[in-house]
C-alpha positions as a Markdown table, in Angstrom:
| # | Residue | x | y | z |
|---|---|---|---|---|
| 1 | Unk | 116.0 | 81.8 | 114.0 |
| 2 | Unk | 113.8 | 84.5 | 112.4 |
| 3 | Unk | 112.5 | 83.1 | 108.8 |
| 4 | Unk | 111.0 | 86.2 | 106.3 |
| 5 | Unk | 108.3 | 84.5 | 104.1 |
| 6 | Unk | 108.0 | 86.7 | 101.1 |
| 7 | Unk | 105.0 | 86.4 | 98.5 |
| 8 | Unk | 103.0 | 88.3 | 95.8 |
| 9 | Unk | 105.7 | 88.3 | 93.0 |
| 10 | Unk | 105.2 | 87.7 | 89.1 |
| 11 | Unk | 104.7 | 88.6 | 85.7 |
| 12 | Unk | 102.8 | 91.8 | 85.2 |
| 13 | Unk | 102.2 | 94.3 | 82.2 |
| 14 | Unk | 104.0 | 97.8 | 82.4 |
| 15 | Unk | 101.3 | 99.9 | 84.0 |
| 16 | Unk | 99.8 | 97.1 | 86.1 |
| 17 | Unk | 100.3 | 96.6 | 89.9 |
| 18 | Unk | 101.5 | 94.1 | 92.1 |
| 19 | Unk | 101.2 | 93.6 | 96.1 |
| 20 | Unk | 104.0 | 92.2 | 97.6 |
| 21 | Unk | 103.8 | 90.7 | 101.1 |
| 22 | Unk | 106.8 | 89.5 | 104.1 |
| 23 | Unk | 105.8 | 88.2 | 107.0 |
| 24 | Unk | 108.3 | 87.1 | 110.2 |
| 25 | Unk | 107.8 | 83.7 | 111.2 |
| 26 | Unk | 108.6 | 85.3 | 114.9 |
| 27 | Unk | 106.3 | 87.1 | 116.4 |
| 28 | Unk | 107.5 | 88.0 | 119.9 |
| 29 | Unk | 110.4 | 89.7 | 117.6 |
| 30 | Unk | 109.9 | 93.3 | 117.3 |
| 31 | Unk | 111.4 | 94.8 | 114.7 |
| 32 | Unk | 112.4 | 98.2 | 114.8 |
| 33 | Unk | 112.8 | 98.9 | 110.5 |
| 34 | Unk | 111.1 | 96.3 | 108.1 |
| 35 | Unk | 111.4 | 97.4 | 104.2 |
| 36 | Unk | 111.9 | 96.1 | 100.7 |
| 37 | Unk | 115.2 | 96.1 | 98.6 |
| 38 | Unk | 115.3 | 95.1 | 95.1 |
| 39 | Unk | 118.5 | 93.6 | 92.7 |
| 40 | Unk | 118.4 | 93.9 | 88.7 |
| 41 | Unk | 120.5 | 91.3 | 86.7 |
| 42 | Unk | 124.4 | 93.1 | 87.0 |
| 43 | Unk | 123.0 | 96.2 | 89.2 |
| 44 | Unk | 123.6 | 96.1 | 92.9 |
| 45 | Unk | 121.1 | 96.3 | 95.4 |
| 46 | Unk | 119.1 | 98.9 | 96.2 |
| 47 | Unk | 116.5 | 100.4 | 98.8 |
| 48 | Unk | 112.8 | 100.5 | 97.4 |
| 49 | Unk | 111.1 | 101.5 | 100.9 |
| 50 | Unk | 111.8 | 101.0 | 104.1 |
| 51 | Unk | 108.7 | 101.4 | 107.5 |
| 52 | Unk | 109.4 | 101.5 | 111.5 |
| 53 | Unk | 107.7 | 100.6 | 113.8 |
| 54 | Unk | 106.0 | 103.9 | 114.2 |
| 55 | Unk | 105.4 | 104.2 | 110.8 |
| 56 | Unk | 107.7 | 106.4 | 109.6 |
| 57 | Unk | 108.6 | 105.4 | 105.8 |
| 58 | Unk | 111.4 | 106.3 | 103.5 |
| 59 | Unk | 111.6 | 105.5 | 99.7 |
| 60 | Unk | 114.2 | 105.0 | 96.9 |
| 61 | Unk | 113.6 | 107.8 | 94.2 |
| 62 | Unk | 113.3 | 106.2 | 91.6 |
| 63 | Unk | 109.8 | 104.6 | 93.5 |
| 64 | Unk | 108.0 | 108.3 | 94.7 |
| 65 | Unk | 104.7 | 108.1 | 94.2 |
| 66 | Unk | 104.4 | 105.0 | 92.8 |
| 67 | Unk | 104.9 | 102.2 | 95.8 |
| 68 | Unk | 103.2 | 102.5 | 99.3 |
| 69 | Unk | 105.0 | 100.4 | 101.8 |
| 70 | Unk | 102.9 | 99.3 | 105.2 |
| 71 | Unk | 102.8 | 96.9 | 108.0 |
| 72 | Unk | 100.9 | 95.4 | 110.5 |
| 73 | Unk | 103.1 | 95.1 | 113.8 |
| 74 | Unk | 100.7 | 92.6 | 115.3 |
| 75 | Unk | 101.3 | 90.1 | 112.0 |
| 76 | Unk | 104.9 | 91.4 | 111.9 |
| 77 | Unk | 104.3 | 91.7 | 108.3 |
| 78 | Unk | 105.3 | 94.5 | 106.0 |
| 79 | Unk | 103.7 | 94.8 | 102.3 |
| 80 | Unk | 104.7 | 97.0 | 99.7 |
| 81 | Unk | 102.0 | 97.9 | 97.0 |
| 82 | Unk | 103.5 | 98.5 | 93.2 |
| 83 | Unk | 101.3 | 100.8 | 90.7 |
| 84 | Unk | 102.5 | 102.1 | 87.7 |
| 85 | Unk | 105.1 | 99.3 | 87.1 |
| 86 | Unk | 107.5 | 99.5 | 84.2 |
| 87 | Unk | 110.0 | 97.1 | 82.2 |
| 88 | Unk | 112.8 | 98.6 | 84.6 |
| 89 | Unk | 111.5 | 97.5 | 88.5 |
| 90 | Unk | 111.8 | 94.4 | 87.0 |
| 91 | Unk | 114.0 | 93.0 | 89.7 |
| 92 | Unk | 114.2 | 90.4 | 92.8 |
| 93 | Unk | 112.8 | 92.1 | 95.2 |
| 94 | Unk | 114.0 | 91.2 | 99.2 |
| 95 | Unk | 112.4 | 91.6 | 102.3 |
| 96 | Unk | 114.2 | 93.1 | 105.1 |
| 97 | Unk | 113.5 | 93.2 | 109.2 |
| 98 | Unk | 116.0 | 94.9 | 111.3 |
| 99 | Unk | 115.8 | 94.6 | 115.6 |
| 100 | Unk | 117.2 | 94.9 | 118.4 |
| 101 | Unk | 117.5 | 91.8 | 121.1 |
| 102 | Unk | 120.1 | 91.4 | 123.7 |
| 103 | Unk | 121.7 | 94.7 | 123.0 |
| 104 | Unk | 122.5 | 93.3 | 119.6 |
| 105 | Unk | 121.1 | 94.9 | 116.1 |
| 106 | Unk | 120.0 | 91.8 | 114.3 |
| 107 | Unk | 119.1 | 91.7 | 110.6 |
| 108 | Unk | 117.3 | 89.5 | 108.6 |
| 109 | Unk | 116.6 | 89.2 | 104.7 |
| 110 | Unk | 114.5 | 86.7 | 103.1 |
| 111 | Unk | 115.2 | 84.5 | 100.1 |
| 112 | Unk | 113.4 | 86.5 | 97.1 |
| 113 | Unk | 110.4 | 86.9 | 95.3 |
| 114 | Unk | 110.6 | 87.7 | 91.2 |
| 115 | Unk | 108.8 | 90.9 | 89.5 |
| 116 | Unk | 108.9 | 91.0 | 86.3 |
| 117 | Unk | 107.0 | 93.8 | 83.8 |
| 118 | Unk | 106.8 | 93.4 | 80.4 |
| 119 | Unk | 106.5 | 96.0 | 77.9 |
């Protein structure tokens, strides 16, 4: 069973930065898509950024130019830098890992990690 390990969260000051970090506890696993989704008290989940394997990376709009997503495939970890936070990315913020073994699609999340920005 693939575990996601998730770290970096916290309190931070509007216009500070965090670094968020998710590694797989597998690492023969390769994951085709890791990426970050984030859930506001009452507001449903959303994307924040999403990487392949190649390095391709997609971003929720409300996070342009403000998060870089990365990953080191031979970790099979994914981190997600934050500048420029403000009061409203305060969320919990989930790692996901999506991959393909045995001709099945499997996807992982991990348990959490808190960001909070205060004004």
């Amino acid at each position: 069973q693939v575990q996601l390990a998730e770290s970096g969260g916290g309190l931070v000051q509007a216009g500070g930065s965090l670094r968020l970090s998710c590694a797989a506890s597998e690492g023969t696993f390769t994951f085709s898509q890791m990426g970050w989704y984030r859930q506001a008290p009452g507001k449903q989940r959303e994307l924040v950024a999403t990487i392949t394997g190649g390095g391709i990376t997609n971003y929720g709009d409300s996070v342009k130019g403000r998060f870089t997503i990365s990953r080191d495939n031979a970790k099979n970890t994914v981190y997600l830098q934050m500048n420029s936070l403000q009061p409203e990315d305060t969320a919990v913020y989930y790692c996901n890992a999506k991959g393909w073994r045995g001709g099945i699609l499997w996807n992982y999340w991990g348990q959490g990690t808190q960001v909070t920005v205060s004004s």
